[in-house]
N, C-alpha and C positions, 0 to 999 in steps of 0.2 A: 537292349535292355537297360544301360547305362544310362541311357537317355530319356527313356521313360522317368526313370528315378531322380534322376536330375529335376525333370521339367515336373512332374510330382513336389520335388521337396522345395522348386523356386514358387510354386502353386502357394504350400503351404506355409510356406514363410510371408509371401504375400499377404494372404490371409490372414495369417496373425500377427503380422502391423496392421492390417486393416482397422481388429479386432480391438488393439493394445490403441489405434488411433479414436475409434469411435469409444471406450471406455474413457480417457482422457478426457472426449469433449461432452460427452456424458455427466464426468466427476460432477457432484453438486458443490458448488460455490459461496459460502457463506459473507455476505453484506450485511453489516444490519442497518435498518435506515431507519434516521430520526430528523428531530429537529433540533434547533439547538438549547430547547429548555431539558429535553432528554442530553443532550451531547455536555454542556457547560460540565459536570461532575469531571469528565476524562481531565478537563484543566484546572482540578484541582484536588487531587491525589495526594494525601499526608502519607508516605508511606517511603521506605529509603529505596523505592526501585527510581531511577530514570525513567522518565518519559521523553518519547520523542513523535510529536502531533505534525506530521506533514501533511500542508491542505495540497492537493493537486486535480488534477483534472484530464480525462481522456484526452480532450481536445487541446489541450498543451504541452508542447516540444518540450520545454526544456523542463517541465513535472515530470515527461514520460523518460527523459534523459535522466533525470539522479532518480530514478525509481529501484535502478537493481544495485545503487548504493546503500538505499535504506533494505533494503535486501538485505544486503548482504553483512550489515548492521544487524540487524534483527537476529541474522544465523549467528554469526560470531560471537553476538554477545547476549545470547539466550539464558546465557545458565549463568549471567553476572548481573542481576537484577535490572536488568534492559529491557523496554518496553514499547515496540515502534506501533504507532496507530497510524495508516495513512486516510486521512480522512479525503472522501472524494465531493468534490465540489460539480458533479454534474449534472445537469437539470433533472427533476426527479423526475421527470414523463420519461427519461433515457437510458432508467436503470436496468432494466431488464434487455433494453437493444443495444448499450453499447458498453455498461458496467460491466456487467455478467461476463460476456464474453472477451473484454480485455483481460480481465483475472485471470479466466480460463486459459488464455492463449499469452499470455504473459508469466505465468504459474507463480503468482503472488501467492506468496506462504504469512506476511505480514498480516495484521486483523484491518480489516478493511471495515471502513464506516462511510455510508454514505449519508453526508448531512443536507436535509430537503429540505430545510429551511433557505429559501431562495431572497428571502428579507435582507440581506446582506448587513444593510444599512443599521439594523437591530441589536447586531451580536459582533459583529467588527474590533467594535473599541472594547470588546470583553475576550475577546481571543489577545489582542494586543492594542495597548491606543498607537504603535507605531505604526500599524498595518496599514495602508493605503487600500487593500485590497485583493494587491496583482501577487500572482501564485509564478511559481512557486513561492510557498511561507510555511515554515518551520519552528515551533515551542518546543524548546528543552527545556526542562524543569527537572529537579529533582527537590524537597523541602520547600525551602524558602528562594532559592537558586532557581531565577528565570531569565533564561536567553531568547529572545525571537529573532528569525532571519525573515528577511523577503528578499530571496536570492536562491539561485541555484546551488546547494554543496555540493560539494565532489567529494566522495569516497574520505580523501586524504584529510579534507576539513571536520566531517563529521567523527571521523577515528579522532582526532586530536580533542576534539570536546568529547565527545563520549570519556576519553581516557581521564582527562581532564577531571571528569566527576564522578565516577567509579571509585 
């Protein structure tokens, strides 16, 4: 009888990871996709919160590498007028095959923007004239205070400007 019960209650646990797994990959996923005549206003916010605009991209290591910094950025300093957008830079034919389900499967809580403006060349020097391009790249702003990186942060880097301008 022990063992009916047993093999019963490993059934039913099974089952509901199954259930707690396919809800998960169910969750619906919020993107909003523009271009960059809709996106330009995110880079120019009069208001005393922090922004922090990092452009990245599925198909790059070291975007996908500081991704649970700005994470964890985002958690920590939610309720100190902190504001992370990670803006995705991936082809827009790809957003439903390989956006979608990176969020999903990565459980990106930050607001995710995917910008389908693929003109690069148009809106570049209006994100920053230092940008070259190559991602990762990062706008902190807060007022009149404007920092850009095109480099990977680490955790330890973004904590000290965040703190920096709070």
């Amino acid at each position: 009888m022990n063992r009916k019960i047993s093999i019963y209650g490993m059934t039913a646990a099974l089952m509901l990871s199954v259930l707690i797994q396919s809800c998960i990959q169910d969750k619906p996923v919020k993107v909003t996709k523009m271009d960059f005549i809709q996106f330009e206003p995110y880079l120019q916010k009069s208001t005393d919160t922090l922004y922090i605009i990092n452009f990245w991209a599925t198909w790059c290591k070291p975007c996908i590498k500081e991704l649970p910094d700005f994470e964890k950025i985002n958690q920590d300093y939610k309720d100190k007028n902190v504001k992370v957008y990670l803006v995705s830079l991936d082809f827009p034919d790809k957003h439903n095959e390989l956006l979608i389900p990176f969020i999903r499967e990565h459980n990106i809580k930050s607001e995710v923007i995917h910008l389908t403006d693929t003109d690069a060349n148009q809106w570049i020097d209006k994100v920053s004239p230092f940008w070259s391009g190559a991602i990762p790249a990062t706008v902190i702003y807060k007022g009149n205070s404007r920092e850009f990186y095109e480099k990977t942060l680490t955790f330890d880097e973004l904590k000290k400007i965040v703190e920096s301008k709070i």
